[in-house]
Backbone as ProteinMPNN parsed JSONL, in Angstrom:
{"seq_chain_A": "XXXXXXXXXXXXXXXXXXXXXXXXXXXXXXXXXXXXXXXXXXXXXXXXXXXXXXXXXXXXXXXXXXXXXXXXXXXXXXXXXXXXXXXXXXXXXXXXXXXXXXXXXXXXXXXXXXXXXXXXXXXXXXXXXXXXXXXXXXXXXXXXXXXXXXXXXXXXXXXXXXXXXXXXXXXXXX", "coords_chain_A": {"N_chain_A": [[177.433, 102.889, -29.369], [179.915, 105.112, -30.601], [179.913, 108.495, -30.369], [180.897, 109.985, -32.055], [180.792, 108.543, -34.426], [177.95, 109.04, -35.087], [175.14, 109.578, -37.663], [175.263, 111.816, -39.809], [173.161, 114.39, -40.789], [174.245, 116.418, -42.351], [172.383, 119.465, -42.56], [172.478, 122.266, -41.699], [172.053, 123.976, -38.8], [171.512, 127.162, -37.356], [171.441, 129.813, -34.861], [170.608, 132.917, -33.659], [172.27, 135.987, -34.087], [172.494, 137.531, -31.673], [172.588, 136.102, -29.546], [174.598, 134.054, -27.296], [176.026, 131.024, -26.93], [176.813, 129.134, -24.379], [179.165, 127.185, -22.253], [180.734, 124.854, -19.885], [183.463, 123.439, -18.166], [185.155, 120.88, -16.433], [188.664, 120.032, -15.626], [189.032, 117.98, -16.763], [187.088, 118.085, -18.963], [184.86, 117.822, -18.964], [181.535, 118.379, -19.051], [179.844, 120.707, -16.975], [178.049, 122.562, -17.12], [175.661, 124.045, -18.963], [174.569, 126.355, -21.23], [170.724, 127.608, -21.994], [170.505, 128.452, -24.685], [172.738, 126.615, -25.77], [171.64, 124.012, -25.267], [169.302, 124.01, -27.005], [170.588, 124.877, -29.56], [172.214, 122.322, -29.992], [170.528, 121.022, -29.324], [169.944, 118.495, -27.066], [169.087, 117.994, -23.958], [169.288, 118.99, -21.181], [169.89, 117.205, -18.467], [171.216, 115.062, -20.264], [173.541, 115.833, -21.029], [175.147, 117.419, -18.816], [177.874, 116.294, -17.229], [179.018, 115.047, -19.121], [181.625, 114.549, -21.721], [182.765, 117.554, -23.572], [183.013, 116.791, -26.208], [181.099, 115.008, -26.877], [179.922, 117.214, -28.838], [181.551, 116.807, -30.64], [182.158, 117.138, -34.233], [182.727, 115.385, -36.977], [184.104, 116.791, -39.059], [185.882, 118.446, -38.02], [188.917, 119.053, -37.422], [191.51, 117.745, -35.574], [193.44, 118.29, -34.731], [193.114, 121.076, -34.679], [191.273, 120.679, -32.074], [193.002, 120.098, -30.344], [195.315, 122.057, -30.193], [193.596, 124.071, -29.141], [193.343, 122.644, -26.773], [195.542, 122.533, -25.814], [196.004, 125.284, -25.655], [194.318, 126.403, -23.817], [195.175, 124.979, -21.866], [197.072, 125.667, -20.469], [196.367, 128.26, -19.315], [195.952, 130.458, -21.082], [193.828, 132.013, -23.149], [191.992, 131.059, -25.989], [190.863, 132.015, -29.576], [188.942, 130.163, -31.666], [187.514, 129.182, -35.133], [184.867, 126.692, -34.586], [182.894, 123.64, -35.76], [180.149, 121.97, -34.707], [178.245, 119.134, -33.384], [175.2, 118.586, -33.697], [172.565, 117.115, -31.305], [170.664, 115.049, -33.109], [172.332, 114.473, -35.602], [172.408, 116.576, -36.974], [174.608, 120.007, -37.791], [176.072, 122.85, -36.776], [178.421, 126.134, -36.753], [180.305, 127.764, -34.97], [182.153, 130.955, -33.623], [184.513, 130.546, -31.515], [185.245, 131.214, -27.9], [187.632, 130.146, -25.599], [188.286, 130.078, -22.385], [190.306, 129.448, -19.115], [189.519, 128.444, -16.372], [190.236, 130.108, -13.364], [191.056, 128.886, -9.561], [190.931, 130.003, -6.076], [193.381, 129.657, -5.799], [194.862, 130.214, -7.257], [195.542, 127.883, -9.804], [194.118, 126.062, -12.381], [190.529, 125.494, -12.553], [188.789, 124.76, -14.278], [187.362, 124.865, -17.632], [186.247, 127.604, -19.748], [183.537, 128.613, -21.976], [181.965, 130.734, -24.448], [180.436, 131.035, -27.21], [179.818, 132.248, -30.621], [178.139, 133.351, -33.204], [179.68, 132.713, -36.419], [181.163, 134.282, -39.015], [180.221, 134.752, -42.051], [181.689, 134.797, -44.106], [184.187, 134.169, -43.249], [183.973, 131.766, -42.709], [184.156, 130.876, -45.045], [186.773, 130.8, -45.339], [187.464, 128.581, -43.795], [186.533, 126.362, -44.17], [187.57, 125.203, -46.125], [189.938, 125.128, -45.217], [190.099, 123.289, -43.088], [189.113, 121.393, -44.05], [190.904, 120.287, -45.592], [193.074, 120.089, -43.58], [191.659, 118.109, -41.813], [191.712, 115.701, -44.023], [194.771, 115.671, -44.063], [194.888, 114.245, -41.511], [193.571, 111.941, -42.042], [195.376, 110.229, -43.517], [196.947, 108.991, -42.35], [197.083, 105.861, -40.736], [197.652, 105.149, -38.119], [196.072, 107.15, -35.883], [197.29, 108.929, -34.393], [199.829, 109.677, -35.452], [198.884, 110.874, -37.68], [197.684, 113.292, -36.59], [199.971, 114.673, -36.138], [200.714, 114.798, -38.693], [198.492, 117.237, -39.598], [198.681, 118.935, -37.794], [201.675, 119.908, -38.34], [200.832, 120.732, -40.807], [199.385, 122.571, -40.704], [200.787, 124.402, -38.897], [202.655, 125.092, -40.997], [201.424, 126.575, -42.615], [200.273, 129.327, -41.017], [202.821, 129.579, -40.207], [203.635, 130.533, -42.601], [201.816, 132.563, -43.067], [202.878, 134.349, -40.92], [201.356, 134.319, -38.496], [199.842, 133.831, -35.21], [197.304, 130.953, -34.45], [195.675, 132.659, -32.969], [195.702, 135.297, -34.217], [195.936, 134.629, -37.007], [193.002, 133.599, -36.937], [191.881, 136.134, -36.526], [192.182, 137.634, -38.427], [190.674, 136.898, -40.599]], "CA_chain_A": [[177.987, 103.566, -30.525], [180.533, 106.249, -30.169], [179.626, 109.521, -30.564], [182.12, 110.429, -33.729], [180.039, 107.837, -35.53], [176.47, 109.268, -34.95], [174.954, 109.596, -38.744], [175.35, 113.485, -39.977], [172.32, 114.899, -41.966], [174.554, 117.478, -43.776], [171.679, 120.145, -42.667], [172.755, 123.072, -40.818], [171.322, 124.466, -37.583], [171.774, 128.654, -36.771], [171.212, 130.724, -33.901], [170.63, 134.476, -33.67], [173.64, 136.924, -33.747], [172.394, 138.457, -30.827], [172.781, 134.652, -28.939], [175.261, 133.308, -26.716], [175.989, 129.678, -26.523], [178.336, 129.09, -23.134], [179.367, 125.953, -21.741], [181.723, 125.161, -18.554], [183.688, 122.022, -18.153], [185.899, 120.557, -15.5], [189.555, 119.914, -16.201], [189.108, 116.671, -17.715], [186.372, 118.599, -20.299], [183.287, 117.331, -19.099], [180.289, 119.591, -18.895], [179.008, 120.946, -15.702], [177.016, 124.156, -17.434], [175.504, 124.491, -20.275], [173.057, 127.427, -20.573], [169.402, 127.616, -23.08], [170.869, 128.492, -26.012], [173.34, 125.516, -26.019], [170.739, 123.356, -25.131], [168.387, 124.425, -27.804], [171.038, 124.66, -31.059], [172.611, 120.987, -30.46], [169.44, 119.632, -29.376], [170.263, 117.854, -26.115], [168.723, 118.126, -22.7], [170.678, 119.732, -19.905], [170.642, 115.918, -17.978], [172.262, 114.471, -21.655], [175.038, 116.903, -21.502], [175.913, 117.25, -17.946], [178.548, 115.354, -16.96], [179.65, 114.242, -20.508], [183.218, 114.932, -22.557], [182.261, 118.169, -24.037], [183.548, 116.167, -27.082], [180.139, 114.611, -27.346], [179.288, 117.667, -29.925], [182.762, 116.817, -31.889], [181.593, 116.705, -35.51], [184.111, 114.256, -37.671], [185.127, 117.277, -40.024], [186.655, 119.328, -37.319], [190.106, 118.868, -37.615], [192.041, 116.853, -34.623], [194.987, 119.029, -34.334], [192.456, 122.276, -34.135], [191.31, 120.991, -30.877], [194.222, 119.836, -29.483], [195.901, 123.233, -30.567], [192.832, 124.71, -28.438], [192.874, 122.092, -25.407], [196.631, 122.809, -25.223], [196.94, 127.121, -25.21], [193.749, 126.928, -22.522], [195.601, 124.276, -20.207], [198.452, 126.524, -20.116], [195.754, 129.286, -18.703], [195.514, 131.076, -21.962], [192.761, 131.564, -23.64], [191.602, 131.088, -27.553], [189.321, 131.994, -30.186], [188.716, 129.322, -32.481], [186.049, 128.587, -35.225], [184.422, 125.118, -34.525], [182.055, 123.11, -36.28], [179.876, 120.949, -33.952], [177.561, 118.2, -34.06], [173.816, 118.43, -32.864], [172.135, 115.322, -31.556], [170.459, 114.567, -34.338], [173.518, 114.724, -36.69], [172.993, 118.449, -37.614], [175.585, 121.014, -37.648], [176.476, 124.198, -36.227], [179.524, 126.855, -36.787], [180.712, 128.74, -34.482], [183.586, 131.477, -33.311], [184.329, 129.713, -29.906], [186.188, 131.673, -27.571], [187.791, 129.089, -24.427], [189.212, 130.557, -21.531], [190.547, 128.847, -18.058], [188.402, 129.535, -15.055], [191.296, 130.404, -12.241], [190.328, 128.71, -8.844], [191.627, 131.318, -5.445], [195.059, 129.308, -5.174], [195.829, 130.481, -8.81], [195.058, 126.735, -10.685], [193.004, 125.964, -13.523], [189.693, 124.507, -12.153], [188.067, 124.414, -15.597], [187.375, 125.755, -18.637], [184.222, 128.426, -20.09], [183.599, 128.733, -23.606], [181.313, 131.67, -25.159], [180.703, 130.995, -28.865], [179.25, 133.364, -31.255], [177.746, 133.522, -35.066], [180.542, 133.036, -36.678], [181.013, 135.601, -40.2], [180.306, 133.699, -43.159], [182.502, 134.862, -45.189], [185.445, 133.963, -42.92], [183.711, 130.122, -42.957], [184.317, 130.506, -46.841], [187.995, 130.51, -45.651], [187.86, 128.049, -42.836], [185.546, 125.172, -44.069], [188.518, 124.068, -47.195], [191.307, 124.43, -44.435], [189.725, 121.912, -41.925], [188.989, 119.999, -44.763], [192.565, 120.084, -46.154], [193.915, 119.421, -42.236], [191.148, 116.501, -42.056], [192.849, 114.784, -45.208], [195.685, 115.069, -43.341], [194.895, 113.327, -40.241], [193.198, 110.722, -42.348], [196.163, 109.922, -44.3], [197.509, 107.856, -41.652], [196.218, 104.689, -40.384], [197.767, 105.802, -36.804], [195.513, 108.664, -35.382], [198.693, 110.474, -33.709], [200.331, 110.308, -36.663], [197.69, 111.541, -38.725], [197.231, 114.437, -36.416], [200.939, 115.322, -36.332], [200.724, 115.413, -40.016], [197.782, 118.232, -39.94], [199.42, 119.586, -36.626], [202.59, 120.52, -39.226], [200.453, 121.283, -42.132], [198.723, 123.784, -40.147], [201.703, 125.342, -38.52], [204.018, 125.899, -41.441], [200.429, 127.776, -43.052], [200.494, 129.929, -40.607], [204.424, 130.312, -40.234], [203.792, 131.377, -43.897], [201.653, 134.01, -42.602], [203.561, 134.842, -40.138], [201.003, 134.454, -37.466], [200.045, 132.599, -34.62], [196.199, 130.57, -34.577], [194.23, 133.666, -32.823], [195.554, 136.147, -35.32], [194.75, 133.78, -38.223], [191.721, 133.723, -36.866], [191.074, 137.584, -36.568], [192.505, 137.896, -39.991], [189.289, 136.684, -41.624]], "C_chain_A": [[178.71, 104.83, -30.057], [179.922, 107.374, -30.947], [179.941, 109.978, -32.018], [181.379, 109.487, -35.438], [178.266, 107.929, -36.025], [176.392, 109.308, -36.76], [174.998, 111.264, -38.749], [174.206, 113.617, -41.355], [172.755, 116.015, -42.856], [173.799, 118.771, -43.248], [172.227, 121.277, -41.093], [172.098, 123.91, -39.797], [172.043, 125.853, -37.792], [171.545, 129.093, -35.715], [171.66, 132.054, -34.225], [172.268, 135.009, -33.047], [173.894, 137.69, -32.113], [172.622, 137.377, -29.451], [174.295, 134.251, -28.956], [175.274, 132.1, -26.508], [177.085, 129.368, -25.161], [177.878, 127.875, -22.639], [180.382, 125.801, -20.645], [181.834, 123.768, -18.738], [184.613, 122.409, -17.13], [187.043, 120.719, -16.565], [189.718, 119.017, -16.97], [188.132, 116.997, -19.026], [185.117, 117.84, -20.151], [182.137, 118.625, -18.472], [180.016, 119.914, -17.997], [178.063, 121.998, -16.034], [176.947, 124.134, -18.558], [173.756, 125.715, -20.552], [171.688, 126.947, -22.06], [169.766, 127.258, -24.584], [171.803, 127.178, -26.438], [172.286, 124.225, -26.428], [169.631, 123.122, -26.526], [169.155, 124.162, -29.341], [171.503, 123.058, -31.251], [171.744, 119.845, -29.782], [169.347, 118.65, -28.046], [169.712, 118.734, -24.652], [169.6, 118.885, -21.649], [171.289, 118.102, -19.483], [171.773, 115.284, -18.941], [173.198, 114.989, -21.217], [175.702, 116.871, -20.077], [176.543, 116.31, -17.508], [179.483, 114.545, -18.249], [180.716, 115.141, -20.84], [182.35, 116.292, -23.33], [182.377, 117.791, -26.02], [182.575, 115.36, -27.456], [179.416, 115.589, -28.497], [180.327, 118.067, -31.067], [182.044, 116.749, -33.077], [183.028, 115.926, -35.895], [184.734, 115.686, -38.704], [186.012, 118.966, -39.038], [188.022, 118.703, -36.919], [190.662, 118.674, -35.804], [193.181, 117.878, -33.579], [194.211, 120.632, -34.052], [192.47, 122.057, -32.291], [192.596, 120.717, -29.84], [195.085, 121.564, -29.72], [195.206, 123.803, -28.752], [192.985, 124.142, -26.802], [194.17, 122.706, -24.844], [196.829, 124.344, -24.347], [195.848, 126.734, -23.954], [194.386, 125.965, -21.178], [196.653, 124.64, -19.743], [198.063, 127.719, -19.663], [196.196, 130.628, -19.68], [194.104, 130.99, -22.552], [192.834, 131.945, -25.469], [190.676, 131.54, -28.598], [189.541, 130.927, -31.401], [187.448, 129.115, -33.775], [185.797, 126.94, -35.219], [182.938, 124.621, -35.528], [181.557, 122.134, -35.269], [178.629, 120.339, -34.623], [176.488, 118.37, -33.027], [173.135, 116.692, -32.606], [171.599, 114.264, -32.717], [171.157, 114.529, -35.253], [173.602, 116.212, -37.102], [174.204, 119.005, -37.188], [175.335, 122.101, -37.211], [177.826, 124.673, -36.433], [179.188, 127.574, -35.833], [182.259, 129.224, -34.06], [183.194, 131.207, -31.575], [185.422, 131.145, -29.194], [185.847, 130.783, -25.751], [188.496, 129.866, -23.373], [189.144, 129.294, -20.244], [189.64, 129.387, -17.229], [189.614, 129.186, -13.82], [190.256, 129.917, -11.031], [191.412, 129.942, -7.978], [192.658, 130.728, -5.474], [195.772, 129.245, -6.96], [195.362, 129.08, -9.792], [194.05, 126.932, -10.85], [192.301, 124.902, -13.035], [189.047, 124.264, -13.203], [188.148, 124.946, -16.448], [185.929, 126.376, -19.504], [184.432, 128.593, -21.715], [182.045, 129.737, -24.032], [181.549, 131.282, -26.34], [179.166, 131.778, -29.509], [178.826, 132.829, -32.462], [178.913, 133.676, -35.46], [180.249, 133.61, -38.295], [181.25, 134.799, -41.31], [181.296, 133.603, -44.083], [184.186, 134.271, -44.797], [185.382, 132.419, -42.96], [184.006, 129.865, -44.322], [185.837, 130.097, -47.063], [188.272, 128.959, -44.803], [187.276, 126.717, -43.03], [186.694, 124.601, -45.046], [189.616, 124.135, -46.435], [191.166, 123.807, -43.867], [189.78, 121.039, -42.979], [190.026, 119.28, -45.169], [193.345, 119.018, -44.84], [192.64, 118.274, -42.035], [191.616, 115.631, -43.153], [194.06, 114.822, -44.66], [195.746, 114.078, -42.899], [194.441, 111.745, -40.898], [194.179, 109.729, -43.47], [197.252, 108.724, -43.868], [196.855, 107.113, -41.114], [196.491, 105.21, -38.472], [197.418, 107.373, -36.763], [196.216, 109.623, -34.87], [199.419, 110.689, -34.694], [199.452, 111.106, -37.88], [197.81, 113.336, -38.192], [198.553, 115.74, -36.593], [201.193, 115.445, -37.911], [199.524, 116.929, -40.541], [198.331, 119.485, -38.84], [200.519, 120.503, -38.067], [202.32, 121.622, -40.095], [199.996, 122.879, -41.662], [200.177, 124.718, -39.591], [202.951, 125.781, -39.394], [202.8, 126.892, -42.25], [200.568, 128.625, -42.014], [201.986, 130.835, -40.214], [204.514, 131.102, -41.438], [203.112, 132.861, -43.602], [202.119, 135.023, -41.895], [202.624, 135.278, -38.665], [200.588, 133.797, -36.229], [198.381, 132.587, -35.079], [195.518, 131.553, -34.575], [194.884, 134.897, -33.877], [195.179, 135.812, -36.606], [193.527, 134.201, -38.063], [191.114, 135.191, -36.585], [191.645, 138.284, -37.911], [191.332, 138.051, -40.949], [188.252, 136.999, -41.717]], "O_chain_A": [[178.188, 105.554, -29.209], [179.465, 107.191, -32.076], [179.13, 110.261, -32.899], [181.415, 109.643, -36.659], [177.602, 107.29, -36.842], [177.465, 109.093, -37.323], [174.769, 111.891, -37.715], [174.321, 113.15, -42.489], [172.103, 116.51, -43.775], [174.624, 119.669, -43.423], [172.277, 121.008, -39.893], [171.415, 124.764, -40.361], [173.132, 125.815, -38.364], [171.165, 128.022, -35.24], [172.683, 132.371, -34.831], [173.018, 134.664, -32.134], [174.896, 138.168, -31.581], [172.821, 137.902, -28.355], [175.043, 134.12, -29.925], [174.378, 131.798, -25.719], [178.291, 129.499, -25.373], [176.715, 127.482, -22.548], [180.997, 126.852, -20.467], [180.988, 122.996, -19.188], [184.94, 123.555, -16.824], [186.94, 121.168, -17.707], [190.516, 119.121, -17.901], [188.284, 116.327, -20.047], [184.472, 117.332, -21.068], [182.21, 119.48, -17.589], [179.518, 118.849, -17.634], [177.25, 122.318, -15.167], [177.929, 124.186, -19.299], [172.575, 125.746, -20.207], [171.889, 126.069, -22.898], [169.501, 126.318, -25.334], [171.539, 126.707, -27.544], [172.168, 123.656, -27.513], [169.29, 121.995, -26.883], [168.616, 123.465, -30.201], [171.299, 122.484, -32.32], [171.885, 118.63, -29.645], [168.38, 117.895, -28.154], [169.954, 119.919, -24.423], [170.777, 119.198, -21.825], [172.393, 117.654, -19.79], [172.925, 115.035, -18.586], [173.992, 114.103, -20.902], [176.804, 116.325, -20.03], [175.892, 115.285, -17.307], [180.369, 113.694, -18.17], [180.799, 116.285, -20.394], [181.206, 116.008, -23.685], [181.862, 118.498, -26.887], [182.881, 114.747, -28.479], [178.474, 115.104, -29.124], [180.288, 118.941, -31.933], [181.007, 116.114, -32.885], [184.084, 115.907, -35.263], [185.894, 115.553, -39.095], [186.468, 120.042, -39.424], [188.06, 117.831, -36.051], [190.217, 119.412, -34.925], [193.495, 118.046, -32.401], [194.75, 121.355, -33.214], [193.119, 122.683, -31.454], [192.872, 121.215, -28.748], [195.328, 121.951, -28.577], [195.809, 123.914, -27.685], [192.824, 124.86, -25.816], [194.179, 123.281, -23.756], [197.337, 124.633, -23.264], [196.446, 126.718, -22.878], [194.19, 126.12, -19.972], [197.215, 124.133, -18.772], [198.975, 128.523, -19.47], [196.684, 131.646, -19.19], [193.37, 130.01, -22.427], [193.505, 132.81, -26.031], [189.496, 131.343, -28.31], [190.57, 131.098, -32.055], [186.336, 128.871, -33.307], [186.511, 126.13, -35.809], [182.089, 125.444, -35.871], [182.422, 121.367, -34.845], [178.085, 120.619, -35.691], [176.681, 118.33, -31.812], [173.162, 115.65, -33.261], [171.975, 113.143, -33.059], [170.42, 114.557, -36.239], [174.592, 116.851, -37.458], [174.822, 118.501, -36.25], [174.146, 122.416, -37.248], [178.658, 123.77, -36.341], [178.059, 128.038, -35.678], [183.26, 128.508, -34.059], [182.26, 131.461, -30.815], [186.158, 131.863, -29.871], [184.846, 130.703, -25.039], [189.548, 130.347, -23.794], [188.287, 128.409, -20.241], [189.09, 130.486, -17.294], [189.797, 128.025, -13.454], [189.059, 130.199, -11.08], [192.289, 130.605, -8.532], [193.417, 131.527, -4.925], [196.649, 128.611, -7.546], [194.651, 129.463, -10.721], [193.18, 127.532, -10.219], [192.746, 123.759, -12.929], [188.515, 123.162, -13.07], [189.059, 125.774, -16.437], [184.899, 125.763, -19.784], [185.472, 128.668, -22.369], [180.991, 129.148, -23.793], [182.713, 131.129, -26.71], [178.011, 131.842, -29.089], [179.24, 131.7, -32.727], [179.492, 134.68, -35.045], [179.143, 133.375, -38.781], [182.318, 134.224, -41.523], [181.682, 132.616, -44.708], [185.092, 134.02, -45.592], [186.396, 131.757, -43.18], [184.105, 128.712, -44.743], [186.322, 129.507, -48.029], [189.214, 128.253, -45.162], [187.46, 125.889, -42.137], [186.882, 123.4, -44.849], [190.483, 123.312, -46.732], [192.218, 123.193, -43.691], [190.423, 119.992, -42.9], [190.16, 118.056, -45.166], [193.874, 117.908, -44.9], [193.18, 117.192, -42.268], [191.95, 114.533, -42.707], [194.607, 113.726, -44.783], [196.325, 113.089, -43.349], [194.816, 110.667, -40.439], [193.766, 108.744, -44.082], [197.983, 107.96, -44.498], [195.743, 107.566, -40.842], [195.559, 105.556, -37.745], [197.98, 108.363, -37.232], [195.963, 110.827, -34.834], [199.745, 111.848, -34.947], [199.795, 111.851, -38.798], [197.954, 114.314, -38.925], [198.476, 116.926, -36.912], [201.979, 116.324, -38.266], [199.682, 117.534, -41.601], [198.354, 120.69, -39.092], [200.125, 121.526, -38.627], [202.862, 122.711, -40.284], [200.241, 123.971, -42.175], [200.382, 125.804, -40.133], [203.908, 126.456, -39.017], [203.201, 128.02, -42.54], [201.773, 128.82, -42.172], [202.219, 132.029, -40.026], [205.215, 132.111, -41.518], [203.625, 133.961, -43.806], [201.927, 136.227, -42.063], [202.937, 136.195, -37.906], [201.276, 132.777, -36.188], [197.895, 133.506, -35.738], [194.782, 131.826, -35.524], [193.905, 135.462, -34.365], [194.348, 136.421, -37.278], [192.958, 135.001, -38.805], [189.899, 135.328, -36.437], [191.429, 139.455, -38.223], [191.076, 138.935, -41.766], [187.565, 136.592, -42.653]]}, "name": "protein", "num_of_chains": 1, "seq": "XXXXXXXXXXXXXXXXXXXXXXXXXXXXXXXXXXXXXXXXXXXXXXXXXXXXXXXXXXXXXXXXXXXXXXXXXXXXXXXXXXXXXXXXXXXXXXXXXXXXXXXXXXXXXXXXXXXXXXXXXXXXXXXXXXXXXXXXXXXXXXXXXXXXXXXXXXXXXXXXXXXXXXXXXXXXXX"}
């Protein structure tokens, strides 16, 4: 069974404000580090996780074109802040404000990528949970998944052209 299809109990998992979740992946986005706190909010073993697509704690209502947004600025050795919604083993949920950076090897190239994610501020989830949902009705509007995503891809970037900002100022807007 693929991952994307696990069953979701709806029931939301937390971690303390004062808690770091960090994760490390190769270039291809598979896990090599995941520290306690990871371990502990989505439920999974260290062995589970190492080595896997970090895309094993995709939830289905995190919008397509978010991460691709995200996979893109960090493989261009930027980095992002994002909020994500993930999926615990057991189907639970988690929010968080992700922030992805590149990890530079000494000859300048991107050997991977680190991710710190935080408590994200509820009130800014009050803005961010009906725009995923909006850009998920997108994506699901097409029977082809690339077209789907380039329809939330759009949706999302003329909202923001309306704001006049790019993703990480959106996202420090709220």
């Amino acid at each position: 069974m693929k991952h994307d299809q696990l069953f979701l109990t709806g029931v939301e998992r937390y971690f303390d404000d004062t808690e770091i979740i960090v994760s490390k992946t190769d270039t291809k986005g598979r896990i090599t580090y995941a520290n306690d706190v990871f371990l502990r909010v989505a439920g999974y073993s260290e062995k589970q996780l190492l080595g896997q697509p970090h895309s094993i704690i995709r939830h289905p209502d995190m919008p397509r074109c978010v991460f691709s947004l995200l996979w893109e600025t960090v493989a261009a050795g930027r980095e992002i802040f994002a909020y994500v919604i993930n999926r615990c083993a057991n189907g639970d949920h988690y929010w968080v404000l992700a922030n992805v950076t590149p990890t530079i090897g000494r000859d300048g190239k991107i050997i991977g990528y680190h991710s710190n994610r935080r408590v994200p501020r509820r009130d800014a989830l009050k803005q961010v949970i009906p725009l995923y949902a909006a850009l998920c009705e997108e994506e699901e509007k097409e029977r082809n998944r690339k077209e789907g995503m380039a329809r939330s891809t759009a949706k999302l970037g003329s909202l923001l052209a309306d704001a006049g900002v790019d993703y990480d100022q959106f996202v420090f807007t709220l």
